[in-house]
N, C-alpha and C positions, 0 to 999 in steps of 0.2 A: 226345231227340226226343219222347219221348214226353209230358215236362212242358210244354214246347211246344204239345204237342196240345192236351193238357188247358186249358193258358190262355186258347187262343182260343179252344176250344169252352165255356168258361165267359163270355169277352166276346160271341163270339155269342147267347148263351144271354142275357146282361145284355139287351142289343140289342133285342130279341125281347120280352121283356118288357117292356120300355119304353115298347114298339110298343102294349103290350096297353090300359096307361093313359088315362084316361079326358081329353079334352081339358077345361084349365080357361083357358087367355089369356085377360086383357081384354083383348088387343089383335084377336083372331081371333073367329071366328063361334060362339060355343061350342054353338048347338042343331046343329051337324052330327056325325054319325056318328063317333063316336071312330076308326072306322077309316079315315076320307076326312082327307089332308091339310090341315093352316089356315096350309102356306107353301109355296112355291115355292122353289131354290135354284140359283145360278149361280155359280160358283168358280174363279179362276185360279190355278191350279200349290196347292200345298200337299203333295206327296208323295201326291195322291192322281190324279195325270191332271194333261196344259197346262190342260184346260178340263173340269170338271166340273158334271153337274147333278143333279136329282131332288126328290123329295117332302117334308117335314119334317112333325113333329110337335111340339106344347109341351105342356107340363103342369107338374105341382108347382107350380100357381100364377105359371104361365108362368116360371118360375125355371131351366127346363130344356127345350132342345128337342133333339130326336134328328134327324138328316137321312140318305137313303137314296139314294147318288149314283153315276153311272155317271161313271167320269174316259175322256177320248182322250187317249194324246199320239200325233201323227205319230210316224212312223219316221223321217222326213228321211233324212239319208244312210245311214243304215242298211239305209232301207226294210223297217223292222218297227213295225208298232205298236202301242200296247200297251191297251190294256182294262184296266180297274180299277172294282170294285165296293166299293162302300166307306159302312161306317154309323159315323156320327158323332156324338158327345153333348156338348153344349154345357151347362155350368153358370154362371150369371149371377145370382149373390145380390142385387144391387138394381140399380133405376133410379134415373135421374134424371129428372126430366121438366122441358124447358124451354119459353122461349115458344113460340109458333107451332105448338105439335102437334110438337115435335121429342122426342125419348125419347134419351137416352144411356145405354149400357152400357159404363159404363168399366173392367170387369173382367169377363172370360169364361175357364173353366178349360175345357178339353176335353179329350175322348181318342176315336180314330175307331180302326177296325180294318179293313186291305183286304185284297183279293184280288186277285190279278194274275192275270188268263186268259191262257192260252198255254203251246203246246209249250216256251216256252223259261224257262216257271216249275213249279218243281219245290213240291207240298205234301210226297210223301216223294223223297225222292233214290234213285235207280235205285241198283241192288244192287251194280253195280261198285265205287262208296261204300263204307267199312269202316261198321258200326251205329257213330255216336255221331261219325261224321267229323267234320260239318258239325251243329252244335246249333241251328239257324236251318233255315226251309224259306225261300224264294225266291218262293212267290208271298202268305204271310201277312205282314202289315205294322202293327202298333201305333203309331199318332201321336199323339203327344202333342201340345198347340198351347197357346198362352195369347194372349189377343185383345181386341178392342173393338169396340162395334158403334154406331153412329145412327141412328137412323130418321125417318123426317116421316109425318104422317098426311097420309092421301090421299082419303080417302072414308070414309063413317061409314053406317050403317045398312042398308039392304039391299046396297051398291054392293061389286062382286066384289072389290075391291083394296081392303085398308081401310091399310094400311100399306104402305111401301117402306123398305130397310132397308138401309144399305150395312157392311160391315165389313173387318178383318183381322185377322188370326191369325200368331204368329210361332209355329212348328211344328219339331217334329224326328221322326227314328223309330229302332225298338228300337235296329236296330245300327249308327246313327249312336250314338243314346248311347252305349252297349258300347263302342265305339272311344274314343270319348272317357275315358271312365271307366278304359281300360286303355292309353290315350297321353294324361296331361294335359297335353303338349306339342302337341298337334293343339290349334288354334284355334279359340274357342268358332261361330265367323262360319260354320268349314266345316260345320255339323252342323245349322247354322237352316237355315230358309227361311221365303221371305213370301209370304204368300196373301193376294188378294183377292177379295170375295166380293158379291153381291145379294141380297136376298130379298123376295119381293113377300108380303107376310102377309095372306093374306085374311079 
């Protein structure tokens, strides 16, 4: 449990840092405030909420952006539903740029780490638990994803929206992998999932 701890308090920590970095996109407003966003984000399913959104940031010469997103999913039949806070870092080594103002990213690595709010996610597992029961906590989640994105430009100069940006991410998490790794007879299809996404780049 406790190396556990230690890992996500080190990807938080990454996270956080990342945050700190000075904004450099040509595609974004670069005289704004390194601390005010230069994207927007909208996100369907990926292990992180049915529908998620929030702030993002790019830098490393726009090579990297980090996003800060609040996921829903209903309860439906359940009637519980569930909250998900979740920071994510996108790496994208090159563009292409083609006609029309169109940008393609046809290789995106990433890795997000969530939080799940609610009584019915555990960070330590109540004492009735033996120490070392359970080596996973219940509301931290590591995703991994790998993806593509395209954009069109939309506005140039002063104008609020200078890009729009559509993408997907084919995505897993820890102990999806773990299961796989320790059933290579589980199916690689149970362990993905596919995300869709927006982003208005300002």
């Amino acid at each position: 449990m406790n190396k556990i701890r230690k890992i996500l308090l080190v990807g938080l920590l990454l996270h956080m840092t990342i945050l700190g970095k000075a904004q450099d996109s040509h595609t974004s407003n670069t005289s704004r405030p390194w601390y005010l966003p230069d994207h927007a984000v909208m996100q369907f399913a990926g292990n992180i909420g049915l529908l998620s959104a929030g702030p993002g940031y790019s830098y490393a010469r726009d090579k990297m952006q980090t996003d800060i997103l609040y996921g829903f999913t209903p309860g439906f039949e359940i009637n519980t539903s569930i909250h998900i806070l979740t920071a994510k870092t996108a790496y994208h080594p090159f563009k292409v740029e083609l006609k029309n103002g169109y940008l393609l990213e046809p290789l995106r690595l990433g890795l997000g780490i969530s939080y799940s709010v609610g009584h019915q996610f555990y960070t330590t597992w109540p004492e009735h638990y033996p120490d070392g029961y359970y080596w996973w906590t219940t509301s931290f989640r590591l995703t991994p994803f790998l993806g593509a994105s395209i954009s069109r430009q939309v506005g140039s100069g002063n104008a609020a929206i200078k890009r729009v940006q559509l993408y997907s991410e084919l995505g897993s998490h820890d102990l999806a992998v773990v299961s796989f790794l320790n059933n290579k007879k589980l199916p690689v299809g149970r362990i993905l999932n596919l995300a869709l996404g927006t982003k208005l780049i300002f």
